[in-house]
C-alpha positions in Angstrom: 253.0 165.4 126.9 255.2 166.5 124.2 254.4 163.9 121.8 251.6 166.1 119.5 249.1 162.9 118.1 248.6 162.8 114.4 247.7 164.8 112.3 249.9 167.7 113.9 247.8 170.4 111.7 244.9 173.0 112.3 245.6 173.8 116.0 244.7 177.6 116.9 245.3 177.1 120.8 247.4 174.9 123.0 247.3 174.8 127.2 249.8 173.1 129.2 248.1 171.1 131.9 251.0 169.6 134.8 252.1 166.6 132.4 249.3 166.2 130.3 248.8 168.9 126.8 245.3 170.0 125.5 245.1 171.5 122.0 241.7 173.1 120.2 241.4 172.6 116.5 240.1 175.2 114.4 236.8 173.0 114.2 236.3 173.5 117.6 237.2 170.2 119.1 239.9 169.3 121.4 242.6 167.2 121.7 244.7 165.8 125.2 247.4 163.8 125.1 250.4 162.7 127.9 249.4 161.5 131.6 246.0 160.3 132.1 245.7 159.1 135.3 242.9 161.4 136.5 241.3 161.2 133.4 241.9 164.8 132.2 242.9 163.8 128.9 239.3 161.9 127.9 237.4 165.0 126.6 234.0 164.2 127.7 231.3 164.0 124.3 230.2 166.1 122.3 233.6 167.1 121.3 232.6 170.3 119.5 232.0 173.8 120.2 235.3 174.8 122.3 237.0 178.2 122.0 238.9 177.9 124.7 240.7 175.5 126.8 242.8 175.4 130.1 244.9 172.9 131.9 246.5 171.8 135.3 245.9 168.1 136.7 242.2 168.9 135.4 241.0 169.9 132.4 238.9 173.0 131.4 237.0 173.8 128.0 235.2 176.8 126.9 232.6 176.1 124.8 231.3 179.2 122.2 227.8 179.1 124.6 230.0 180.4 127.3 229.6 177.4 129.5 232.5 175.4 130.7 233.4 172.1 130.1 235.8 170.0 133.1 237.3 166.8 133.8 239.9 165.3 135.2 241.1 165.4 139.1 238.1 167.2 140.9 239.4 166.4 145.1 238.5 170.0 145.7 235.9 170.4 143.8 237.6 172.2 140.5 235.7 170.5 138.1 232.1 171.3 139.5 231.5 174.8 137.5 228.9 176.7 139.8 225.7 177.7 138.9 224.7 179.5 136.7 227.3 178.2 134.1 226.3 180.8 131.4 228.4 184.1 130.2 232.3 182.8 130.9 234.6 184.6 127.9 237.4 183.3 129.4 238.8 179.8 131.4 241.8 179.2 133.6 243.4 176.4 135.7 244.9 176.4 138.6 246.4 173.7 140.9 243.8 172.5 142.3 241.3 175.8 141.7 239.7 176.8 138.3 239.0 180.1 137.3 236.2 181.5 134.9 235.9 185.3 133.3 232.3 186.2 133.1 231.4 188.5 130.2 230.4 191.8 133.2 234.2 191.7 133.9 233.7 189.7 137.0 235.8 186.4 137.9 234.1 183.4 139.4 236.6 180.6 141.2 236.2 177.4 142.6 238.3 174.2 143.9 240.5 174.6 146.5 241.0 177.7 149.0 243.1 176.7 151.4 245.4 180.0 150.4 242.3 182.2 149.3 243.0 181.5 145.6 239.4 181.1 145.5 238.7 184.3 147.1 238.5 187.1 144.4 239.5 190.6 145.8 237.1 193.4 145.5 236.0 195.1 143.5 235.3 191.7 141.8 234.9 193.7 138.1 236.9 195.3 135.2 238.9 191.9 134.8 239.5 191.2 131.1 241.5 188.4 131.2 242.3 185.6 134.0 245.5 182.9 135.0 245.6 180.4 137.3 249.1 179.2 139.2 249.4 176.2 141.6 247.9 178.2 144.5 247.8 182.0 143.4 245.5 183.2 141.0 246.0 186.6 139.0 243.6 188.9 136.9 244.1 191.8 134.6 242.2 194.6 134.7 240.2 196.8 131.9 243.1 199.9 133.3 246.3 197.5 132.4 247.3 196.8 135.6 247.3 193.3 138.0 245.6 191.5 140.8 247.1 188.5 142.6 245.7 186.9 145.2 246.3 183.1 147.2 249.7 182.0 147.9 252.0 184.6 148.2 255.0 182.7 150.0 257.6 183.4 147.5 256.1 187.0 146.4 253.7 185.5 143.9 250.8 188.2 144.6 253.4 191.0 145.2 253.0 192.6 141.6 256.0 195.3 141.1 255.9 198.9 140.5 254.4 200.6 138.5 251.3 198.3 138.6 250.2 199.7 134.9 250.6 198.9 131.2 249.8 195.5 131.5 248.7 193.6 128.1 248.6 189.7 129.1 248.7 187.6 132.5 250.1 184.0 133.0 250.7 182.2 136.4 253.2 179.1 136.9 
C-alpha cells in the first residue's frame, strides 16, 4: 500500500483504504494499489469520470455525474449504493458502512448498522462535508460545527466544547 505504481505523477487526490491506497489522476481515472483480496483494488470499467474517491476494505468513487462507483468487500451491503444514485457531491468509507453527501445537504448511509453508523441524526440537512471511521460516522455542518454518530465506546461521537468553527472532518 505504500508502494505508489508508475508513473508517480498527476495525482490531485489520494484515500487510504485499511491496507490497500486509491489515487485519482487529474484525468479523472483512478488508481489502487496494495491488498486485493476483496477485490477493492480492480477499479471496475470505464475508468473515467471520477472526482472523488474513498477507501476502507471497499472502495468508493465519485464520478462528476454524481453517482457513486463501489467495489471491493460488500458483507453488509456497503457497496450497493441505494436508489436513486444521482446528486452525491461528496463520498466516504467506513468499516464496513459507506457514506454519500447529496447536493440538498443531506447524508445517505448504507452497509452495516450494528452501532447506528448508518442511522443519520436529524435534522438529516446542512451537512457540507462527510467521514466515515470503522463504526462511527461524522458530518460537518453548513454552521462549522460536528455530528457523530455509531460507536461511541471510546468517546468517538462525544465532539468537545465548543462544538463551532469547524472547517474539515476525518474519522479513523
Amino acid at each position: 500500500q505504500c508502494n505508489v505504481p508508475l508513473p508517480n505523477t498527476r495525482f490531485v487526490a489520494v484515500a487510504a483504504g485499511d491496507r490497500h491506497s486509491l489515487g485519482l489522476k487529474a484525468d479523472g481515472s483512478l488508481v489502487a494499489w496494495g491488498y486485493n483480496g476483496e477485490s477493492q483494488c480492480n477499479v471496475p470499467s470505464p475508468n473515467t469520470g471520477f472526482v472523488a474517491v474513498a477507501g476502507r476494505w471497499h472502495s468508493l468513487g465519485l464520478k462528476a455525474d454524481g453517482s457513486i462507483v463501489a467495489w471491493g468487500y460488500n458483507s453488509y451491503g456497503q457497496c450497493n449504493i441505494p436508489s436513486p444514485n444521482t446528486d452525491f457531491v461528496a463520498v466516504a468509507a467506513g468499516g464496513e458502512h459507506s457514506l454519500g453527501l447529496k447536493r440538498d445537504g443531506s447524508i445517505v448511509a448504507w452497509g452495516a448498522n450494528y452501532y447506528g453508523q448508518g442511522i443519520v441524526p436529524l435534522p438529516n440537512t446542512g451537512f457540507v462535508a462527510v467521514a466515515g471511521g470503522n463504526t462511527p460516522s461524522l458530518g460537518l455542518k453548513a454552521d462549522r460545527s460536528l455530528v457523530a454518530w455509531g460507536y461511541n465506546g471510546n468517546g468517538e461521537c462525544n465532539v468537545p466544547s465548543p462544538n463551532t468553527g469547524f472547517v474539515a472532518v476525518a474519522a479513523g
